[in-house]
C-alpha positions in Angstrom: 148.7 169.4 165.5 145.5 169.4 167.3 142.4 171.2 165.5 142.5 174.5 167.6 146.1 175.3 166.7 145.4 174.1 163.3 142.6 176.9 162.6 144.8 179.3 164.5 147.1 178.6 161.7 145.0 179.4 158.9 144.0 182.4 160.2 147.5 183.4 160.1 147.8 182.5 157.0 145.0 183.9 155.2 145.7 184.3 151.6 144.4 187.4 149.4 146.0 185.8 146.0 146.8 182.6 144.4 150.1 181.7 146.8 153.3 180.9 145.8 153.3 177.4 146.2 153.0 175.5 143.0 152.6 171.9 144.7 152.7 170.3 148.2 156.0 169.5 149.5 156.6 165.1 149.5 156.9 166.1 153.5 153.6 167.3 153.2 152.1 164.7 150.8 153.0 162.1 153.0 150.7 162.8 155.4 148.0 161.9 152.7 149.1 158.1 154.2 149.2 158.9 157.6 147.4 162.2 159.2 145.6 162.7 156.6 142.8 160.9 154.6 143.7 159.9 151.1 141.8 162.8 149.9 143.7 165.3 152.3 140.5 165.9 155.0 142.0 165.4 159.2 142.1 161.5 159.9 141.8 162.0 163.4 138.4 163.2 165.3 137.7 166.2 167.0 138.9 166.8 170.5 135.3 166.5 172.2 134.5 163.6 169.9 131.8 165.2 167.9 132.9 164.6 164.7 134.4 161.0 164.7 137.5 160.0 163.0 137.2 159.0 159.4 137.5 155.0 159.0 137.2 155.0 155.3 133.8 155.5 154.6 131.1 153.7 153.5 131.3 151.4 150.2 129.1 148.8 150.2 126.2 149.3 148.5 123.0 150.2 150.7 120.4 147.1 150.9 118.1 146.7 148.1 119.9 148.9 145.8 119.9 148.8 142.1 121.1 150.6 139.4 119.1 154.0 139.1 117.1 153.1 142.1 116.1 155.4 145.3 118.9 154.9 147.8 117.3 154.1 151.0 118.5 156.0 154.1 121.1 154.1 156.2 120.7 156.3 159.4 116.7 156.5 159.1 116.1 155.3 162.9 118.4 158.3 164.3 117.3 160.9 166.4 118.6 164.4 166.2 120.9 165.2 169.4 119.8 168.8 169.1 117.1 170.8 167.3 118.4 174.5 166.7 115.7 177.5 166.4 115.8 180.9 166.7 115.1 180.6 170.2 118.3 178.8 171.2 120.6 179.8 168.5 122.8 181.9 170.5 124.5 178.9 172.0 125.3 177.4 168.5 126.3 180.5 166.9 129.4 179.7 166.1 128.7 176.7 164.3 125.9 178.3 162.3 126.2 179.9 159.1 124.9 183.4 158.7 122.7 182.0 156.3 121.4 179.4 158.8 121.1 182.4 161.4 119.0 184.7 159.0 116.8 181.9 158.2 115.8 181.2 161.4 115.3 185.1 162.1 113.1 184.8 159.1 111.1 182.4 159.5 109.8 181.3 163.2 109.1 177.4 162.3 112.4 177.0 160.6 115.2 174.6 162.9 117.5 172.5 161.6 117.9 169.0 163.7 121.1 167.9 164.1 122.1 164.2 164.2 125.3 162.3 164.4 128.3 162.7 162.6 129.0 160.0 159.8 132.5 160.5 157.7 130.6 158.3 155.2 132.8 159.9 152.3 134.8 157.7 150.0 136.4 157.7 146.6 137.6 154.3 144.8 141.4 153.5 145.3 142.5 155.1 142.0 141.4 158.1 142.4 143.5 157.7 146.4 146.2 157.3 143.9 146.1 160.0 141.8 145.3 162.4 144.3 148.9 161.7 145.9 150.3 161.8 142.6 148.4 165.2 142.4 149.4 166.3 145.4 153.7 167.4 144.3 152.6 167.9 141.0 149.3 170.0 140.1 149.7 174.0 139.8 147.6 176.7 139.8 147.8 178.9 136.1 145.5 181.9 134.9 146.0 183.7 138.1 144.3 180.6 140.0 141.4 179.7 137.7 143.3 177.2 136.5 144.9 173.6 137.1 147.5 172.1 134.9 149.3 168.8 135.8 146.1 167.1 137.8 144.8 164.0 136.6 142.2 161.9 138.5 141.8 163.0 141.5 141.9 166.0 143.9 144.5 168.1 142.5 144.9 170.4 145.5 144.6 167.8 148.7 146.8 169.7 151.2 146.0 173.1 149.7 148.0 176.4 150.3 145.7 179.0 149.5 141.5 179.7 148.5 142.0 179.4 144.3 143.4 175.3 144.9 140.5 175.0 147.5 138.0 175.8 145.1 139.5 174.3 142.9 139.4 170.6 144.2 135.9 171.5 144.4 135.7 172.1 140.6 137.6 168.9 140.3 135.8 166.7 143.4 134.9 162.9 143.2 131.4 162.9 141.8 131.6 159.3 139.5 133.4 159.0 136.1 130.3 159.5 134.0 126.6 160.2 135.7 122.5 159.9 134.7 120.1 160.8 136.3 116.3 162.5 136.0 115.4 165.3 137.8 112.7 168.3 138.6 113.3 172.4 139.6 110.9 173.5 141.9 110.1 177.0 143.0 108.6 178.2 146.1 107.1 181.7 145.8 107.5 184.1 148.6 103.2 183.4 149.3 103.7 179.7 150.0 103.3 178.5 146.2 105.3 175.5 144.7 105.8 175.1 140.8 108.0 172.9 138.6 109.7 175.2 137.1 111.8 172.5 134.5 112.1 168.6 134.6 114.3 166.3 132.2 117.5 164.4 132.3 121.3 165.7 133.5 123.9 163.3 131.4 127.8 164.2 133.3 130.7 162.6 131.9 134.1 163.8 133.7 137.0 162.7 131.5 139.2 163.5 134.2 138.3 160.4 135.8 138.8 158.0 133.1 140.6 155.1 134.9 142.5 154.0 131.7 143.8 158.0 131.6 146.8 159.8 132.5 147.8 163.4 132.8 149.8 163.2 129.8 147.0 161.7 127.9 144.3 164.0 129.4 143.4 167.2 126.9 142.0 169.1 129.4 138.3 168.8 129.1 137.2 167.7 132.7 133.6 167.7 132.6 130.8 167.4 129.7 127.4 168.0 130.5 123.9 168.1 128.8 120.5 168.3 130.0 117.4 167.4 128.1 114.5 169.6 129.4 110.6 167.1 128.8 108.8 169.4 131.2 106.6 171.2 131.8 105.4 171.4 128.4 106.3 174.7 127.4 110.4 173.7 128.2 109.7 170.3 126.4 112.8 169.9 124.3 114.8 173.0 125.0 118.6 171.4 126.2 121.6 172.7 127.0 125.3 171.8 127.0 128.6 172.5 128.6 132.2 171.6 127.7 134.4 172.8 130.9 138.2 172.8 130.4 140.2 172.8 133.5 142.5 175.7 132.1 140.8 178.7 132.4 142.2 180.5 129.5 140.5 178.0 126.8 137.0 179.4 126.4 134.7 177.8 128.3 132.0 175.6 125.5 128.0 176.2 125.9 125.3 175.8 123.9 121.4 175.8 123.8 119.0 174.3 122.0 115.2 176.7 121.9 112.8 175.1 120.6 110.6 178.4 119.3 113.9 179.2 117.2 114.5 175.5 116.4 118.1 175.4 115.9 121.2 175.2 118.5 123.2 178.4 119.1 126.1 179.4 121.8 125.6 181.1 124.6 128.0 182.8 126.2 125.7 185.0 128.3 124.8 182.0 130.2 127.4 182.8 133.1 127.7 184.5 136.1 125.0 186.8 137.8 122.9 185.9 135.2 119.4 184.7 136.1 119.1 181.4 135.6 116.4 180.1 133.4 116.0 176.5 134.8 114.9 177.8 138.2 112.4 181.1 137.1 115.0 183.4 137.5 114.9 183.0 141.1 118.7 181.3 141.0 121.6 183.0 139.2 123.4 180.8 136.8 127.1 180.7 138.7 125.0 179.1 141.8 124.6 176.3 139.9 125.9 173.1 141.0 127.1 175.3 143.7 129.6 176.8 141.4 128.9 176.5 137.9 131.4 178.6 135.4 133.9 181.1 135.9 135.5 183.0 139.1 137.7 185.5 138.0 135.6 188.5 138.8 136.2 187.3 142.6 139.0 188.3 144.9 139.4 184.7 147.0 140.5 184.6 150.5 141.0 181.9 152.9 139.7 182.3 155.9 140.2 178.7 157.8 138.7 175.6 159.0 136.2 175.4 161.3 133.4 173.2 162.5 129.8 173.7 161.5 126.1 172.5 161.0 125.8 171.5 157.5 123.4 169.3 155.3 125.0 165.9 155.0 123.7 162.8 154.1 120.5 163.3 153.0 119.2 160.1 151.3 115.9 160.5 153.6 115.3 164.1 151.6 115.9 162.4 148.3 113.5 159.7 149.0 110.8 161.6 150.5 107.8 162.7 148.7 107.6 165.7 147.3 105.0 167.2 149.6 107.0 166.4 152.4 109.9 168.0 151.2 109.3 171.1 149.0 107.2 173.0 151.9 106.3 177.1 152.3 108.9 179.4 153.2 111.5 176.6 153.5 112.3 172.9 153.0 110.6 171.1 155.6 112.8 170.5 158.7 111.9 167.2 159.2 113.3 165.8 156.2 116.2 167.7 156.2 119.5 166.0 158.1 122.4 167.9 159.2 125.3 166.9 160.7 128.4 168.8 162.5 131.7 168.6 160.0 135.0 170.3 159.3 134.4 172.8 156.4 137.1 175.0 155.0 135.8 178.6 154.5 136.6 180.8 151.6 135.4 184.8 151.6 134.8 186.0 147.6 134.7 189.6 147.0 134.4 191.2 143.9 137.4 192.6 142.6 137.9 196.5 141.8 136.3 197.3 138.7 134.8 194.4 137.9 130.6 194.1 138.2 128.4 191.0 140.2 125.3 191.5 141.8 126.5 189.6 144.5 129.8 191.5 145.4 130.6 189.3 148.6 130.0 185.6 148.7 131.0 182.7 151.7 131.9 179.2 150.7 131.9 176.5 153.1 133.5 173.6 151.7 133.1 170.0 153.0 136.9 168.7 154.0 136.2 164.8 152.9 135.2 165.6 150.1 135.6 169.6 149.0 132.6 170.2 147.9 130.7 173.7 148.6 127.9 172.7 150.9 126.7 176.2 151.7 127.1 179.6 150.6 126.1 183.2 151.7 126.0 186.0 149.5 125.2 189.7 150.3 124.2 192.9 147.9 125.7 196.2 147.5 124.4 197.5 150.4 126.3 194.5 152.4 122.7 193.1 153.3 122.5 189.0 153.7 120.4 188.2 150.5 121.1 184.9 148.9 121.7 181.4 150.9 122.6 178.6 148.9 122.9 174.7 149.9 123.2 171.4 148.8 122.0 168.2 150.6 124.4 165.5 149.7 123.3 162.6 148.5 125.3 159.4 149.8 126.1 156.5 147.2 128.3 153.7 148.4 127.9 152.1 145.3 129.8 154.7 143.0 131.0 155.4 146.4 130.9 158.6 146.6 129.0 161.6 148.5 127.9 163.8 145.9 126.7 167.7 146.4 125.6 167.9 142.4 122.1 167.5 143.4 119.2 168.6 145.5 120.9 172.2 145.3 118.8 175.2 145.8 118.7 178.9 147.5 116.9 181.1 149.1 116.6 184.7 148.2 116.0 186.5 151.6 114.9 189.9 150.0 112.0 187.7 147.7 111.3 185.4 150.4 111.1 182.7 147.2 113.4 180.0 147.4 114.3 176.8 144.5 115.5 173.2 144.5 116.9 172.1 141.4 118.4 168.5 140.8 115.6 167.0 143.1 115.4 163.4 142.7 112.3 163.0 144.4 109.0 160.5 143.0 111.1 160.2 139.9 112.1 157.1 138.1 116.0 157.1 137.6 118.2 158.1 140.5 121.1 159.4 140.7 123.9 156.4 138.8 127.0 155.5 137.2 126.4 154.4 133.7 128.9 153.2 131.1 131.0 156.2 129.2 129.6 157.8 126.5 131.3 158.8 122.6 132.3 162.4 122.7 129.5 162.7 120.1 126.9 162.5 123.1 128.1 165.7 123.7 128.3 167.7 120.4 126.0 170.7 119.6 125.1 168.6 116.4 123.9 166.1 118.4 122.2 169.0 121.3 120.0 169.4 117.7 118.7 165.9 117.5 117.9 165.6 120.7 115.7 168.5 120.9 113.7 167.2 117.5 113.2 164.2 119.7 
């Protein structure tokens, strides 16, 4: 099936609702070995060669690295084969996000170069494994904000319908258990740049224990903490997350203030709530690209398609933060996109429920599902919030990662945020050794903020 008649297809089959498919067929898993990659993304490349066929990826480590180091950029002597503006946007529209399109509407010195494709996306060869094993055996529960029966790997990787799409985001290749430091910086709507919070993000994703297995596995897929040192007034404040991939066990969060000196939930730290970390400028559930709950969303698939997005930025990371963190936008120069397959899924708030973003597009990388962009418009169906990430590559893990350098603009504001930036700071992005469950206990949330 060639890629035309393969979006045609989607479109066709647009789903509204979780579908009825509870896994793949083994007809349709076995493509995983043959069509498809082992993580379920087209093999083959495009028909006019733009996007090259994947080859495995890249998973050697990149010269010079070390553990916790700056990962250099291995496409640093490219050029761009096209620079995109508002003055020649019409003849890319189609592979331009609204988002992107509004932007450059915006704001007359904003482009985004485009460069060549890499497929530099890989996973190691257990999590190939499980994802196969995933593949006639993982279900959709709590009317598709759920998994059960996924373990270690993309539980969705020939998906039927939106809810498994995002999904396999939720559950995406990232590295068993993560470190790394990091800044937020803001961007007023005047030109002004602030860190707005700096500390240390500590992951650990159960779900990828090698040594696991899905009967073993008690559901808790991801653990995370971060420990805020700066600026001084968010010195010690931390918070913590215990996600369960079944939606129906209450989701665990904590914070620790250090004015009230003691750790207490917080379950109002969800959704269209403004998120602290980034001045209020971010909402929580753009965190991470998607960070908490769903349910308050319709999901609809719309198809696959090729588009500009923000891949393989290990030349942002690395660059100073001057260069980078610029007036209006992120500076174009530092900024590499590349033409790829996304899937894209349309959210809209469901009847009776509330959101101050009623209507929301994903655009989810195919090798490795993870939300690269999204678009979200107000009540009065006006574009207002743009969200991205940059992808980080790390053949060392190996993995392509979209947990950091995230940020958004908010087009009504004209502010913008990018949290997760790894730039001028000591300890990248790396895998470190698992950690006791204690790591991740409020009790322990309280000693590290008397730290």
């Amino acid at each position: 099936m060639n890629f035309k008649t393969l979006m045609a297809a989607w479109a066709v089959a647009t789903v509204l609702a979780p579908s009825a498919h509870a896994t793949a067929t083994a007809e349709e898993a076995a493509k995983l070995k043959s069509t498809l990659t082992p993580l379920g993304a087209e093999r083959a490349a495009s028909a006019d060669g733009q996007i090259p066929a994947w080859d495995g990826g890249m998973t050697k480590p990149l010269p010079g690295y070390t553990a916790g180091s700056t990962r250099t950029d291995p496409f640093a002597a490219e050029k761009p084969v096209v620079s995109i503006n508002a003055k020649n946007m019409a003849q890319y529209a189609d592979k331009l996000t609204d988002g992107v399109k509004a932007l450059m509407n915006k704001y007359p010195d904003f482009r985004i170069d485009v460069y060549p494709t890499h497929r530099t996306a890989a996973a190691p060869q257990y999590v190939y494994d499980n994802t196969f094993a995933n593949a006639t055996r993982a279900k959709l529960v709590d009317d598709g904000q759920g998994t059960q029966d996924a373990y270690g790997g993309i539980p969705f990787p020939v998906p039927h319908d939106a809810y498994e799409i995002l999904q396999n985001h939720r559950l995406g290749w990232r590295g068993r258990t993560t470190q790394f430091r990091l800044r937020t910086w803001v961007v007023t709507a005047d030109g002004r740049r602030a860190m707005a919070s700096g500390g240390e993000q500590t992951i650990d994703r159960p779900y990828y224990d090698k040594s696991g297995s899905v009967d073993s596995f008690d559901g808790y897929y991801q653990y995370g903490k971060f420990l805020a040192s700066e600026p001084g007034s968010k010195a010690g404040e931390a918070i913590l997350a215990h996600d369960n991939m079944n939606a129906s066990v209450p989701r665990g969060l904590w914070q620790y203030l250090v004015g009230q000196r003691r750790v207490r939930k917080a379950p109002s730290v969800s959704y269209d709530t403004p998120d602290a970390v980034t001045s209020g400028i971010g909402l929580v559930d753009e965190a991470f690209m998607l960070f908490g709950p769903l349910d308050r969303y319709e999901l609809k698939l719309v198809g696959k398609q090729a588009m500009y997005i923000p891949y393989n930025n290990n030349g942002a990371a690395a660059a100073k933060v001057d260069e980078l963190v610029t007036p209006h936008t992120l500076n174009p120069d530092r900024v590499r996109w590349e033409l790829h397959r996304v899937w894209v899924v349309e959210a809209d708030l469901k009847a009776g429920r509330r959101h101050v973003v009623p209507k929301r597009k994903y655009y989810i990388d195919e090798d490795t599902w993870q939300i690269i962009l999204i678009d979200g418009w107000d009540a009065k169906g006006e574009l207002w919030r743009i969200n991205f990430t940059l992808t980080l590559l790390c053949p060392d893990i190996p993995a392509l990662i979209g947990n950091v350098m995230w940020g958004g603009y908010d087009m009504q504001s004209g502010a913008y945020y990018l949290n997760s930036a790894l730039n001028e700071l000591p300890k990248a992005y790396q895998v470190i050794d698992p950690l006791p469950r204690s790591f991740f206990s409020a009790a322990e949330l309280a000693n590290d903020g008397l730290r």
